[in-house]
C-alpha positions as CSV (number, residue, x, y, z in Angstrom):
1,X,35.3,17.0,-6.2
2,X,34.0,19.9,-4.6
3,X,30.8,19.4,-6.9
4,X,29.6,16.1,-5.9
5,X,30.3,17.2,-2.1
6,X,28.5,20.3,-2.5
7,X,25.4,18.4,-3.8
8,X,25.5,15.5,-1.1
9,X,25.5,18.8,2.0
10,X,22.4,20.4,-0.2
11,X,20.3,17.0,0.0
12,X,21.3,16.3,3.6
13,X,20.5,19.4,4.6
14,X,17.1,19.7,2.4
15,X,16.7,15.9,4.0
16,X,17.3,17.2,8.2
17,X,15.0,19.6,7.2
18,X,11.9,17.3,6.0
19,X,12.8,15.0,8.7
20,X,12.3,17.6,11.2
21,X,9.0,18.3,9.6
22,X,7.5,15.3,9.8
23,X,6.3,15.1,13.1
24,X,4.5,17.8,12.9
25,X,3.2,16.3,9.8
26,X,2.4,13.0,11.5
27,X,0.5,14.6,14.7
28,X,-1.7,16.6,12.3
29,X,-3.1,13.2,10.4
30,X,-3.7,11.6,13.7
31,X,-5.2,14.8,14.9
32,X,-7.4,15.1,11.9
33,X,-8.3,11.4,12.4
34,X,-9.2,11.4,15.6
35,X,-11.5,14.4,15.7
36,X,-13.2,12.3,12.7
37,X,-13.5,9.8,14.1
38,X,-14.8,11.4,17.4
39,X,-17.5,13.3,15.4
40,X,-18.4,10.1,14.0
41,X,-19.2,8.6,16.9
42,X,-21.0,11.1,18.2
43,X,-23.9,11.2,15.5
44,X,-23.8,7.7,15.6
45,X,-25.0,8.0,18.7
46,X,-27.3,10.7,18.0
47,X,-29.1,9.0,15.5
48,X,-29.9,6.1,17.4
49,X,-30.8,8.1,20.6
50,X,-33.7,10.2,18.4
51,X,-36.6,8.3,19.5
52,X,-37.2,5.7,16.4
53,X,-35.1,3.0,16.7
54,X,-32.7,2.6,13.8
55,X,-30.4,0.1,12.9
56,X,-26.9,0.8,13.8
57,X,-26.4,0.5,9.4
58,X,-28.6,3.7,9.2
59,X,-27.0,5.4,12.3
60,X,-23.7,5.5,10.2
61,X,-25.1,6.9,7.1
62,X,-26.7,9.4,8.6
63,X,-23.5,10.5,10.8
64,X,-21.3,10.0,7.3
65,X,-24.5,12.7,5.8
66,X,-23.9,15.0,8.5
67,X,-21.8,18.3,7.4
68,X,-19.3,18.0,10.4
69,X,-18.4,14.9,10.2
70,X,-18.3,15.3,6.1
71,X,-15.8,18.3,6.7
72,X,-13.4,16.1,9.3
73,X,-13.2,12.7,6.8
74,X,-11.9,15.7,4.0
75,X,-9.5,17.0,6.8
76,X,-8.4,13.5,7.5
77,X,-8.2,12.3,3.9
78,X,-5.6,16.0,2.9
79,X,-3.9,15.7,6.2
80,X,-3.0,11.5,5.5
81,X,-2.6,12.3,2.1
82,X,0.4,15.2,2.9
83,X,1.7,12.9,5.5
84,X,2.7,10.0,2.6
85,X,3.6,12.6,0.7
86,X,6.2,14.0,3.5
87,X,7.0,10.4,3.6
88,X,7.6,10.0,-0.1
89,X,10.1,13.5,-0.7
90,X,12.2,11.7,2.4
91,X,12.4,8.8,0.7
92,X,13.3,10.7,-3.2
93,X,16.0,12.6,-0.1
94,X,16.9,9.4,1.2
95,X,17.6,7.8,-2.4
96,X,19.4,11.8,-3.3
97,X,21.7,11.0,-0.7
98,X,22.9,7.7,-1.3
99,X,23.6,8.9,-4.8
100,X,25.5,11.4,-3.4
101,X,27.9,9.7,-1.2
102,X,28.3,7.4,-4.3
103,X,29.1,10.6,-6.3
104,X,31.4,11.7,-3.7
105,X,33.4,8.2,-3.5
106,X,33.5,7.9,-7.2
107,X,34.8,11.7,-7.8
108,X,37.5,10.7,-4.8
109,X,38.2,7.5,-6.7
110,X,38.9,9.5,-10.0
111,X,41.2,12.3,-8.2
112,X,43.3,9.8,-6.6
113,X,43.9,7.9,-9.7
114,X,44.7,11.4,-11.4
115,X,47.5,11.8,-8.6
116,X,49.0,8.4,-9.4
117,X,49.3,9.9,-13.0
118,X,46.8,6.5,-13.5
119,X,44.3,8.1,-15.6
120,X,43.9,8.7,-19.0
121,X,41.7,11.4,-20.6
């Protein structure tokens, strides 16, 4: 049995681990989102403050053209997309463990019917 119980400590270990992670994880997307959407705002606002009057339609596109605020959407759209995937190998962990404990109960299961001379091989 010391197989299966071996295996269940690796995943919750490897699972305490990502857990811990995660915030960090999770502060970086909103991070990364806010500063986007900061930047955004910001050339919104420039573009409608340069003289000509634009509609508030053209005051986006031009902030979604502007370099800066280009760079922060791809820093938003990596940092969310590592955050799900953090989220994801918890829940493979998460799934790892349960199989575990059920490998653990079934290799208990199996020992104590080999002590009651109950099983057959």
């Amino acid at each position: 049995m010391t197989e299966p119980l071996g295996h269940l400590g690796t995943v919750s270990r490897a699972y305490q681990i990502k857990a811990g992670e995660f915030e960090s994880v999770a502060i970086a997307a909103a991070k990364a989102e806010a500063a986007h959407k900061v930047a955004r705002a910001k050339a919104i606002l420039r573009a409608q403050a340069d003289g000509e009057r634009v509609s508030h339609a053209t005051a986006e596109t031009t902030a979604e053209a502007d370099d800066e605020v280009a760079a922060l959407y791809l820093e938003r759209l990596v940092t969310a997309a590592k955050a799900d995937a953090h989220k994801e190998q918890l829940k493979q962990l998460r799934e790892q463990n349960a199989n575990g404990r059920t490998m653990v109960t079934s290799a208990r299961e199996i020992d104590r019917m080999h002590a009651e001379g109950r099983a057959e091989l």
